[in-house]
N, C-alpha and C positions, 0 to 999 in steps of 0.2 A: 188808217184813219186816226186823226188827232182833234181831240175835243178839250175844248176849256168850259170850266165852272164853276161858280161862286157859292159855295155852301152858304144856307141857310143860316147858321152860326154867324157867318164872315159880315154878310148881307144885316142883318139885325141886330149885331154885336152883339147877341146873349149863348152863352155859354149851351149847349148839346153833349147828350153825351155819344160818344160814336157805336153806331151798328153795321152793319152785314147791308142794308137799304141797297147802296152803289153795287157791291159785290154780286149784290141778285140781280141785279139790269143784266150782267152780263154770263150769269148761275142759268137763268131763265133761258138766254136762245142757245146753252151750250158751251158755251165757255167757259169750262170746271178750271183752270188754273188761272186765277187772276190775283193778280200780283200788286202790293200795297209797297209802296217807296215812298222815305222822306229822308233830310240828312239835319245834322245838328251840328252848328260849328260855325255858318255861313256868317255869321255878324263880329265873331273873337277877332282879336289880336294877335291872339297867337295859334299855333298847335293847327292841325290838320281839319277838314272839314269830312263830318263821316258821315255815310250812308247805311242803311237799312233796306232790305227788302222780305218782303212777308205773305205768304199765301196760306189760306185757311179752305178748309172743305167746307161745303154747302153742309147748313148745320149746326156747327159751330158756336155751342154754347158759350157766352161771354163772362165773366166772374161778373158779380156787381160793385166791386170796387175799379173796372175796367175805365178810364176817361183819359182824357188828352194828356197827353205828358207834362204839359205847363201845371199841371192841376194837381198835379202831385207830389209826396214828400220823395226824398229821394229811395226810404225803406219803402215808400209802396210801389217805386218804379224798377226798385231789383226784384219784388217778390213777382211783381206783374210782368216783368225781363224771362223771369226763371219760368214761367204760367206758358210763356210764349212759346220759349223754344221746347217745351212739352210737346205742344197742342199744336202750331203749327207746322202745316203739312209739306212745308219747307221756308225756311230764313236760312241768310246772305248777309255778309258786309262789307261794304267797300269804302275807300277814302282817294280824297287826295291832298297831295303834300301841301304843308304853306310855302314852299317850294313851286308846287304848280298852280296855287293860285297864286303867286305873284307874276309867272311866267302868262297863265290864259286866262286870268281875270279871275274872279270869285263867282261869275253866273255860268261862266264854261266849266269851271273846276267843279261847280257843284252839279252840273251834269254828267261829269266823270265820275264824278265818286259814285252815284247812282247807278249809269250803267255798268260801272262794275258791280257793284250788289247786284243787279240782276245778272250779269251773267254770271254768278256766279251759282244763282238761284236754281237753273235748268229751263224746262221749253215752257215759255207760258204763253197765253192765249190772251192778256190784257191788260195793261198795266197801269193801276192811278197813284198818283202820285201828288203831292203837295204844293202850292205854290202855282204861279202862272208857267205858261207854256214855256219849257226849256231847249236850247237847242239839241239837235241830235235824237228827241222823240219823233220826227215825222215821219220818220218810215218807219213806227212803231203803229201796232193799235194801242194808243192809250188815253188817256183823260187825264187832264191838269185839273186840280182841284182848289182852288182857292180859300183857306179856310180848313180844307181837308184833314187837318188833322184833329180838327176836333169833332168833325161826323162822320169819315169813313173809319171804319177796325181796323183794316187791313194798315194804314194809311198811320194809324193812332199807332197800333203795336210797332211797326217798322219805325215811329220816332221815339215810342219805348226804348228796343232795344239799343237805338244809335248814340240816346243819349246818356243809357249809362255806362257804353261801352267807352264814350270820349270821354265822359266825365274822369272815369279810373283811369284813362291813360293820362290826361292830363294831372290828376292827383299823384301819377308815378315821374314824370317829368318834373313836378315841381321839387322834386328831392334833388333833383340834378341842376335846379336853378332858382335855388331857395329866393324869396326876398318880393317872386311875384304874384304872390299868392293864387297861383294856380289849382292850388287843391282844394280851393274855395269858389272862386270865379272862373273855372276854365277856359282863364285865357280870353274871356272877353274883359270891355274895359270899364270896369269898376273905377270908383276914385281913387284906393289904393294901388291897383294895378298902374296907372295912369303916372300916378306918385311915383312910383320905382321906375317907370319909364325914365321921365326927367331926372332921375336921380343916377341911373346908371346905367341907361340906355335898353336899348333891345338886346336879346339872346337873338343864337341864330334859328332860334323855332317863329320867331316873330316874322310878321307879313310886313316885307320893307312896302309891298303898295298901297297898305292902308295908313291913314292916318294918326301915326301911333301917338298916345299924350295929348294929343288934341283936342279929345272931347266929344270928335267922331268917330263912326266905325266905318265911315264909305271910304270905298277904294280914292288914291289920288289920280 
């Protein structure tokens, strides 16, 4: 069964902070492993798009500094990174290449990168995940969340941990391709980013199907 949903957040445009709420729909008939997916990367220019997945026990006391990853500095999103892989009762991560998102697109690729964090996660019993319905969840039990990351946990930590795992890779890639200030902007397009484009073109980590310099981030 596959369900879509539009967080209350998403719906009223005001900021939420994320709970456990979602996770008990499916805590309550039984479903002790439900599983939190989101991926960070899907808009850059450059660099890989990566996945997280995240499952917590019923219980699961939250820090009070716990909130959507957009909302945070980058030192509250390692400490809140380090909190995660403590406490939950399993996290996964997957990617895929700017390589395969030029080959299946960037809304296929970011379903890959996902279902591999989950398979990598082990057997779960439900899985929500961020964004509108992706392909390849239907023969899944899961729930699209629209908004999701700013009120599901599960949902929040898995875009915790994905995005400060791209961020460092991309801050290590930029030593190998000095000039695009990657270790600032991870590869998404900034005005300097953008600058270096036109100035010296794409590396080979760059997504020839999007619009690079342009000004947009959508596929051509």
């Amino acid at each position: 069964m596959r369900e879509e949903l539009v967080s209350s957040a998403n719906a009223s445009g005001r900021g939420e902070r994320p709970t456990f709420r979602y996770e008990s729909r499916y805590w309550r008939t039984g479903s002790v492993r439900v599983a939190g997916v989101d991926e960070v990367g899907r808009g850059a220019l450059a660099g890989p798009v990566v996945a997280a997945a995240c499952m917590f026990a019923p219980g699961t006391a939250l820090p009070e500094s716990f909130a959507e990853s957009k909302r945070l500095t980058p030192r509250q999103r390692r400490r809140l990174a380090e909190w995660i892989r403590q406490h939950a009762v399993a996290w996964a991560l997957g990617a895929a290449s700017h390589r395969e998102i030029d080959r299946y697109g960037i809304v296929d690729a970011t379903a890959l990168a996902m279902r591999r964090a989950l398979g990598r996660l082990g057997p779960v019993d439900h899985v929500l995940y961020d964004g509108p319905s992706l392909p390849g969840f239907d023969a899944t039990s899961s729930t699209a969340i629209v908004g999701g990351d700013a009120v599901c946990a599960s949902i929040a930590a898995a875009s915790i941990l994905a995005k400060v795992v791209r961020d460092d890779l991309m801050a290590r890639l930029a030593s190998r391709f000095p000039g695009y200030g990657w270790d600032e902007n991870a590869g998404y397009g900034t005005v300097a980013h953008r600058l270096a484009l036109r100035r010296w073109g794409p590396t080979p980590l760059h997504r020839r199907s999007f619009r690079l310099g342009s000004g947009e981030e959508e596929e051509t």
